[in-house]
C-alpha positions as YAML, in Angstrom:
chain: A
units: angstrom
residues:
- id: 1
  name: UNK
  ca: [-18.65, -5.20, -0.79]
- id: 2
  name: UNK
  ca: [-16.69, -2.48, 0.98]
- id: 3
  name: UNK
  ca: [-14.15, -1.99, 3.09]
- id: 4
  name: UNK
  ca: [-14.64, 0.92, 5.47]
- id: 5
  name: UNK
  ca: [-12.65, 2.47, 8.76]
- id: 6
  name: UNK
  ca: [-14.98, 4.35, 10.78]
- id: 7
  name: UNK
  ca: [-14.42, 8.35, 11.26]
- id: 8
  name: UNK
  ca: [-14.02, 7.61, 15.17]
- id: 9
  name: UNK
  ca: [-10.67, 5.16, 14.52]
- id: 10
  name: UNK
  ca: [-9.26, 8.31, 12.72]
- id: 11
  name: UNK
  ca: [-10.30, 10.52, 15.93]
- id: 12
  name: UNK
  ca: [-8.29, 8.12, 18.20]
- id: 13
  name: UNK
  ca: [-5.60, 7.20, 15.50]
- id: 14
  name: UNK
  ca: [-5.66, 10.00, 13.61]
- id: 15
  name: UNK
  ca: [-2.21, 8.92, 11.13]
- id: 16
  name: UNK
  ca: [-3.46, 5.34, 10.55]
- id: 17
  name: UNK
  ca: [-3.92, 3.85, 7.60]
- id: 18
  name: UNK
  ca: [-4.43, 0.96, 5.31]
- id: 19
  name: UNK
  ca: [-2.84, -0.47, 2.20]
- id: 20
  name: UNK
  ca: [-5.46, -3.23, 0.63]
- id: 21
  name: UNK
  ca: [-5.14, -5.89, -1.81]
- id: 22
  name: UNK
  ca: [-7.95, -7.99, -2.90]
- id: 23
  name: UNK
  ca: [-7.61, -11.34, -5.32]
- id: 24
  name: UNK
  ca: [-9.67, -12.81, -6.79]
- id: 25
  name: UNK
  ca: [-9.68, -16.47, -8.79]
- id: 26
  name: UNK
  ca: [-6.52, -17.53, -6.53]
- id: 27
  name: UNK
  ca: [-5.19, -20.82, -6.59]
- id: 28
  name: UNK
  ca: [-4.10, -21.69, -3.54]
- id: 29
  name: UNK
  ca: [-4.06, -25.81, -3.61]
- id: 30
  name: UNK
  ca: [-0.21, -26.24, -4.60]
- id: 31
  name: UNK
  ca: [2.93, -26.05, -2.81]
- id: 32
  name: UNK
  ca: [5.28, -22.59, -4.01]
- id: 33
  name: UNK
  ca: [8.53, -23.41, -3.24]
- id: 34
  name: UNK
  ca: [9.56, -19.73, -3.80]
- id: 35
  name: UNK
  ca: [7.48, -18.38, -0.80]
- id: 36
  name: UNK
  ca: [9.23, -20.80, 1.23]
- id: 37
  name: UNK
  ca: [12.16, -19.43, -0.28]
- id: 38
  name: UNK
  ca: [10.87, -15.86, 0.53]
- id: 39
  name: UNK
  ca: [9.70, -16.89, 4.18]
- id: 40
  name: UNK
  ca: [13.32, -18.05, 4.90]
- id: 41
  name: UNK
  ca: [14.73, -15.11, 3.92]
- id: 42
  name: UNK
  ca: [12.52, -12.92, 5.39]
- id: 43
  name: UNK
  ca: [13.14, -14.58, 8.86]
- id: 44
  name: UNK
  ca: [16.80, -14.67, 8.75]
- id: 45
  name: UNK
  ca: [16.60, -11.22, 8.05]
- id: 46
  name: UNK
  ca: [15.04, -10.20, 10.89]
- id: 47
  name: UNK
  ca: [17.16, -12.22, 13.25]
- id: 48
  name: UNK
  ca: [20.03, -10.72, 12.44]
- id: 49
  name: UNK
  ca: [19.08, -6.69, 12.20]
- id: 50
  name: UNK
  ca: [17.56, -7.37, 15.44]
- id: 51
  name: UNK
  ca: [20.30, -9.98, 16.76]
- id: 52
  name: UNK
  ca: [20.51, -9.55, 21.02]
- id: 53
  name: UNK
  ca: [18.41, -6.27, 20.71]
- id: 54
  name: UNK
  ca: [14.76, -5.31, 21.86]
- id: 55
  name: UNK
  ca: [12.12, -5.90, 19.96]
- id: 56
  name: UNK
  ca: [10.00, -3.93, 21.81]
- id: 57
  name: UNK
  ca: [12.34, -1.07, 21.11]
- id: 58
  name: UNK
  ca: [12.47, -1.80, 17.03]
- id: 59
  name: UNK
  ca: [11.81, 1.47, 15.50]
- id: 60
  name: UNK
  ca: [9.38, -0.21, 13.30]
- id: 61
  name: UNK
  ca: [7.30, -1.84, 16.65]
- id: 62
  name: UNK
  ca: [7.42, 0.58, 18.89]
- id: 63
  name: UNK
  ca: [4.23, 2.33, 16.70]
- id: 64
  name: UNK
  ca: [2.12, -0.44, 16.93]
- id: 65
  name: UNK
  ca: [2.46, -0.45, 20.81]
- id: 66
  name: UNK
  ca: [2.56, 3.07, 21.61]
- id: 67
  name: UNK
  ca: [-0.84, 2.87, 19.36]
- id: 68
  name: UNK
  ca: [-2.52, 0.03, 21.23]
- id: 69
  name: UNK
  ca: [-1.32, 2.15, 24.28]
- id: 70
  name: UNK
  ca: [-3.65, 4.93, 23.53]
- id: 71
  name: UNK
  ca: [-6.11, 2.58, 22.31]
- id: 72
  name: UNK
  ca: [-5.84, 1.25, 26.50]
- id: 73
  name: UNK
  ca: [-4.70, -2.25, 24.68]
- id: 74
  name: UNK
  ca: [-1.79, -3.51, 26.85]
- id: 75
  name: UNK
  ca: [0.75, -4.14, 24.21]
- id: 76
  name: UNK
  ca: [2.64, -6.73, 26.42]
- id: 77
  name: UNK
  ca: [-0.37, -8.81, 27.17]
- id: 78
  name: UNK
  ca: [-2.02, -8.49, 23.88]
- id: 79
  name: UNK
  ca: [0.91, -8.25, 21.43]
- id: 80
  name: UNK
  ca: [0.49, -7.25, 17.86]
- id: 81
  name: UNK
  ca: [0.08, -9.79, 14.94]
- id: 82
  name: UNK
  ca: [3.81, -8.55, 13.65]
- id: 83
  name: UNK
  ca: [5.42, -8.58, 16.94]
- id: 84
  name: UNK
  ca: [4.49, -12.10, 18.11]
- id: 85
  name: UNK
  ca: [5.63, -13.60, 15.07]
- id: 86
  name: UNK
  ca: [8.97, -11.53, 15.08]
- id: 87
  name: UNK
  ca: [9.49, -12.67, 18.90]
- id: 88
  name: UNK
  ca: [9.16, -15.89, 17.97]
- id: 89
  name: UNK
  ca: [11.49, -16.10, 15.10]
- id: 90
  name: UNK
  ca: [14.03, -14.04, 16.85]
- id: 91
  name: UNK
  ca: [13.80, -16.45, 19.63]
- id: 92
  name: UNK
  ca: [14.97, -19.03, 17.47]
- id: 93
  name: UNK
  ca: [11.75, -20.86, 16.36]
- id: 94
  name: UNK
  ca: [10.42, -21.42, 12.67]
- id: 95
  name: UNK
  ca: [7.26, -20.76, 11.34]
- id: 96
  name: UNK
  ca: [5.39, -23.81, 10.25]
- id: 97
  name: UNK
  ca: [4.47, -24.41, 6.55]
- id: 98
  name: UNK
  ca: [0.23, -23.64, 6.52]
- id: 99
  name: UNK
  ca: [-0.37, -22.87, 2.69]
- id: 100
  name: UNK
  ca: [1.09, -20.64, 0.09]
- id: 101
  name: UNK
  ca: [-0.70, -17.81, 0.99]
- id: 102
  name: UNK
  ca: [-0.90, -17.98, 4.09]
- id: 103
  name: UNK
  ca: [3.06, -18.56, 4.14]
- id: 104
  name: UNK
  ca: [3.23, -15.26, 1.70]
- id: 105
  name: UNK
  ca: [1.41, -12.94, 4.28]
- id: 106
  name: UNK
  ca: [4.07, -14.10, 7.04]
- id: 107
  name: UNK
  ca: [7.07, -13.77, 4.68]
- id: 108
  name: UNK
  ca: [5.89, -10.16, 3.73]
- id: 109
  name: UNK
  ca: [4.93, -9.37, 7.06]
- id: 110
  name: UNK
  ca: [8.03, -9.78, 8.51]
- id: 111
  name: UNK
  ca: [10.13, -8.24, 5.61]
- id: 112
  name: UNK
  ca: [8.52, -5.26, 6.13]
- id: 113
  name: UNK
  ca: [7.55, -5.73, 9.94]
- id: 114
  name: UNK
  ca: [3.79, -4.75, 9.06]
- id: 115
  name: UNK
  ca: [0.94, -6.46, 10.24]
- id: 116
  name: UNK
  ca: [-1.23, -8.37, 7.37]
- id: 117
  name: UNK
  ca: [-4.30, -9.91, 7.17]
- id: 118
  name: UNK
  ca: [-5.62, -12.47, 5.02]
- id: 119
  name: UNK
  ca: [-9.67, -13.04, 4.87]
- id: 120
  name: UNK
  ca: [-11.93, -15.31, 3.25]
- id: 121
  name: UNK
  ca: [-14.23, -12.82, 1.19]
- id: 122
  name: UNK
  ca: [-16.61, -15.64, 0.63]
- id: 123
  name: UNK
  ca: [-16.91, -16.29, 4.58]
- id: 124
  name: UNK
  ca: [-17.29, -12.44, 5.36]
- id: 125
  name: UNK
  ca: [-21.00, -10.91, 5.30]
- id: 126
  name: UNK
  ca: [-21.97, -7.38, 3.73]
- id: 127
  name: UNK
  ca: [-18.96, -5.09, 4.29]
- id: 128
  name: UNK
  ca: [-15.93, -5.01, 5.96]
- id: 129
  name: UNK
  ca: [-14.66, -2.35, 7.99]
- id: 130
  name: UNK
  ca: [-12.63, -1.20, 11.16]
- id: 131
  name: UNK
  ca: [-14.56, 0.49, 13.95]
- id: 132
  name: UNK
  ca: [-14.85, 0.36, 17.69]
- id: 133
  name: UNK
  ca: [-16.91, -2.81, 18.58]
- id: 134
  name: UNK
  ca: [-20.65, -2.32, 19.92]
- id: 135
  name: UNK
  ca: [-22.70, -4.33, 22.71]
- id: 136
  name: UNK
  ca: [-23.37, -7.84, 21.62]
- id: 137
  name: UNK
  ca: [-20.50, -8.53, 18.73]
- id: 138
  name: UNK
  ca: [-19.14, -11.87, 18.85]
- id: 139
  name: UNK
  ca: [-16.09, -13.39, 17.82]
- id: 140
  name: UNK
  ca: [-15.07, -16.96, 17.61]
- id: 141
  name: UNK
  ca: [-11.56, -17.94, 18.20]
- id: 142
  name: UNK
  ca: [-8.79, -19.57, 15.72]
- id: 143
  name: UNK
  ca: [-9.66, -23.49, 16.41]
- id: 144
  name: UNK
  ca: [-12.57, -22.82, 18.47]
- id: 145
  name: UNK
  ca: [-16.21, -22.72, 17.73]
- id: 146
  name: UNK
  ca: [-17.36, -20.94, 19.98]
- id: 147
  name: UNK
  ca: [-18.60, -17.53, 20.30]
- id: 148
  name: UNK
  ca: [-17.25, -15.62, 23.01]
- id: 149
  name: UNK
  ca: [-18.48, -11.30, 23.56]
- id: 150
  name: UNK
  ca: [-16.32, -8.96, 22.97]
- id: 151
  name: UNK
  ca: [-15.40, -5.63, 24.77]
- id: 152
  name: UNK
  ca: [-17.73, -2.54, 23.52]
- id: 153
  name: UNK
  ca: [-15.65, -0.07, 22.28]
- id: 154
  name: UNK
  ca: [-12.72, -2.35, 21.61]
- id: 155
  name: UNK
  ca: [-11.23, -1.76, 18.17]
- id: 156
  name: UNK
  ca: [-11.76, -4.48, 16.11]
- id: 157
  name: UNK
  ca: [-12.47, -5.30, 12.15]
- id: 158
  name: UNK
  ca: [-15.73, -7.21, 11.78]
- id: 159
  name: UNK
  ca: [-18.47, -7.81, 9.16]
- id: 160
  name: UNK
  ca: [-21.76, -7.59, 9.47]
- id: 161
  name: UNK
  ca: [-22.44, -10.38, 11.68]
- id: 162
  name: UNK
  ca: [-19.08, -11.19, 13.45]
- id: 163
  name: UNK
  ca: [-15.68, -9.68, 14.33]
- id: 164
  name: UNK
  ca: [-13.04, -10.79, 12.46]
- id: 165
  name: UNK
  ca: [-10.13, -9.26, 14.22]
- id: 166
  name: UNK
  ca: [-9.92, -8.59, 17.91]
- id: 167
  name: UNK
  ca: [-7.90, -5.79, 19.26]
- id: 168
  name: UNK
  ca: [-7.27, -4.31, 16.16]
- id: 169
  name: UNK
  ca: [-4.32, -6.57, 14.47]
- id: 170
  name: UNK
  ca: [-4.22, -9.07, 17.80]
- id: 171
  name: UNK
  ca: [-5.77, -12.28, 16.80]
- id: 172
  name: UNK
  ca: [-8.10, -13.37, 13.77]
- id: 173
  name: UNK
  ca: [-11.40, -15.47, 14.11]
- id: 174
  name: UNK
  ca: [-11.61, -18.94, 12.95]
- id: 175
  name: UNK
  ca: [-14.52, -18.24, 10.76]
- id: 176
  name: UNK
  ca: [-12.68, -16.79, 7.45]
- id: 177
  name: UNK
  ca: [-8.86, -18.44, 7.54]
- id: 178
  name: UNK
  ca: [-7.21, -19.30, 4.50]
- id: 179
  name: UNK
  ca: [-7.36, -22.51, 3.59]
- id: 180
  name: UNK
  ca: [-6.28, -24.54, 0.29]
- id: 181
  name: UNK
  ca: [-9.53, -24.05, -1.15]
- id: 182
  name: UNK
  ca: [-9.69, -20.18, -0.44]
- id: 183
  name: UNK
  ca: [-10.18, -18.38, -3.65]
- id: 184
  name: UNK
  ca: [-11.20, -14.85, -3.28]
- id: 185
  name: UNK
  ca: [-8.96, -12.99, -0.70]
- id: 186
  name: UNK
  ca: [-8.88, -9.45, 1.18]
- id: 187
  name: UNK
  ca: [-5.80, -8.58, 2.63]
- id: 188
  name: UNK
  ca: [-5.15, -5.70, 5.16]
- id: 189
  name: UNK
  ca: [-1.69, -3.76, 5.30]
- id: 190
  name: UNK
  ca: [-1.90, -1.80, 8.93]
- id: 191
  name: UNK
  ca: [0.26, 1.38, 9.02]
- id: 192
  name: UNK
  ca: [0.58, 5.07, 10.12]
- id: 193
  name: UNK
  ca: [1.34, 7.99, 7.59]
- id: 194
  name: UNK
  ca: [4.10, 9.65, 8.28]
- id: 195
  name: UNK
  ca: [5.98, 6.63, 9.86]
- id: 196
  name: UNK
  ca: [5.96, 3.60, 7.27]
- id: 197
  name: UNK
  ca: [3.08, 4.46, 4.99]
- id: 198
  name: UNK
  ca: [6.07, 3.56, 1.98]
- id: 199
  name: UNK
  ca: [6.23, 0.41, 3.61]
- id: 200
  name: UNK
  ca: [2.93, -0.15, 3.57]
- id: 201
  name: UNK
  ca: [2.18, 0.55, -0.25]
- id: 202
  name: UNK
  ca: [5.57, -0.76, -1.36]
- id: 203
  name: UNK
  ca: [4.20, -3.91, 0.55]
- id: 204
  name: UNK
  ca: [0.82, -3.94, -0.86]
- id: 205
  name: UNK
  ca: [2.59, -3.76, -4.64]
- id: 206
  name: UNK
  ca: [4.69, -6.49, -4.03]
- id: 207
  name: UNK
  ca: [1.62, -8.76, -2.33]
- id: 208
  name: UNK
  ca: [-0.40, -8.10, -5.56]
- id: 209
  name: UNK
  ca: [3.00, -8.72, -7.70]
- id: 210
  name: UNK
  ca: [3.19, -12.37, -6.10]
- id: 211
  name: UNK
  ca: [-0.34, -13.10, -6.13]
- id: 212
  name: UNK
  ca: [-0.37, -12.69, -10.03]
- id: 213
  name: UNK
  ca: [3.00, -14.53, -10.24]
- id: 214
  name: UNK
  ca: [2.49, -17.54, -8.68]
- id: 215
  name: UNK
  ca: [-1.25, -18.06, -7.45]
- id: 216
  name: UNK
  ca: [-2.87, -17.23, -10.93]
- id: 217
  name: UNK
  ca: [-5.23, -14.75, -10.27]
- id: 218
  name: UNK
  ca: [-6.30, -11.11, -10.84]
- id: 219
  name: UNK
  ca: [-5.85, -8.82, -8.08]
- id: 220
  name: UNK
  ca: [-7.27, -4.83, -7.01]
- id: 221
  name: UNK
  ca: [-4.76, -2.76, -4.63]
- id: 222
  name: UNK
  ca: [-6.35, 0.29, -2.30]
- id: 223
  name: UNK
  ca: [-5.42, 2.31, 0.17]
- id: 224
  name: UNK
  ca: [-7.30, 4.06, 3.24]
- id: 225
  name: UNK
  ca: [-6.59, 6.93, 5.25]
- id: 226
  name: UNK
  ca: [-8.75, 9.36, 6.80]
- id: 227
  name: UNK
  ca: [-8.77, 11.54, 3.44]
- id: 228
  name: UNK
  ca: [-10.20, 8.16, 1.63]
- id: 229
  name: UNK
  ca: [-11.95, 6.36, 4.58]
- id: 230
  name: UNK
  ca: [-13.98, 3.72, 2.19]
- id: 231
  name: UNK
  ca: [-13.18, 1.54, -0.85]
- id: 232
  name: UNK
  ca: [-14.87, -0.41, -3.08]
- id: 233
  name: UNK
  ca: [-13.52, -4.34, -2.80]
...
């Protein structure tokens, strides 16, 4: 299996790129109370650097809308994975408790205000990769089974068969979320070189770090730019 980001992404996003981590033999069916403790922290943190300020302004957003911008995503309407969550923590809310990993990907995402994926390898077909979507892809919603068309030329990551993320780092299908009994992972790190591409591998280090620490398992880490535009997984 690959992951792959299509030469035309790097023609409209030409400073993208991605950190990866894949793991493999995880153990995901037991409470961690340290990524709870690591989730807490991470969303304290955020409320206070950006206290009574805009978020939309955060030097560490305003990438990720200025890119769905050019990508003629409305950022406002269709706000990134990163951004929604910060909103709603800043706002005041908590993040409920879903599973360890799935708690770890919001913890790190926010402590480094990156967007991160987390994918059931054994629910994905052939490879993985990141391109602009074609006639007839599909995508089923999170708690819905029901495939709905998406958008040609929308930028999306997808499979073979379906598209796993809409709009880029929007929203994730139902079909591949981490669940208890999830036990071979890919995770995506979304960044831009030249603006928090350190983020994004000192991110990815600490991801694979964790997931030997406390989910017993072996992990890979990659990275993707448009020097390196496909990986091995």
């Amino acid at each position: 299996m690959r992951f792959i980001v299509s030469g035309e992404v790097f023609e409209k996003l030409p400073h993208v790129c991605f950190g990866v981590v894949v793991g493999r033999g995880i153990d995901n069916s037991r409470p961690v109370p340290e990524i709870n403790e690591l989730l807490n922290e991470a969303i304290s943190s955020i409320r206070e650097e950006i206290g009574t300020g805009s978020l939309k302004e955060y030097k560490y957003i305003v990438p990720y809308r200025e890119a769905f911008t050019q990508l003629g995503i409305n950022p406002n309407k269709y706000m990134n994975s990163v951004e929604a969550m910060a909103k709603r923590v800043v706002k005041g809310s908590n993040l409920p408790s879903i599973n360890g990993i799935v708690d770890m990907v919001n913890a790190l995402s926010l402590k480094y205000i990156l967007p991160m994926g987390a994918h059931d390898i054994n629910a994905l077909e052939g490879d993985i990769a990141v391109r602009f979507a074609d006639e007839g892809d599909t995508f089923i919603a999170f708690g819905s089974r029901e495939e709905e068309m998406v958008d040609p030329g929308e930028l999306v990551y997808t499979d073979s068969k379906r598209v796993r993320t809409r709009r880029w780092i929007w929203r994730q299908s139902d079909r591949g979320k981490i669940t208890e009994e999830s036990t071979d992972i890919f995770f995506p790190i979304d960044g831009f070189t030249g603006v928090n591409r350190d983020r994004v591998l000192e991110a990815r280090d600490l991801l694979a770090l964790l997931l030997e620490k406390y989910f017993r398992c072996s992990t890979k880490k990659l990275f993707v730019d448009r020097d390196n535009r496909e990986v091995e997984l």
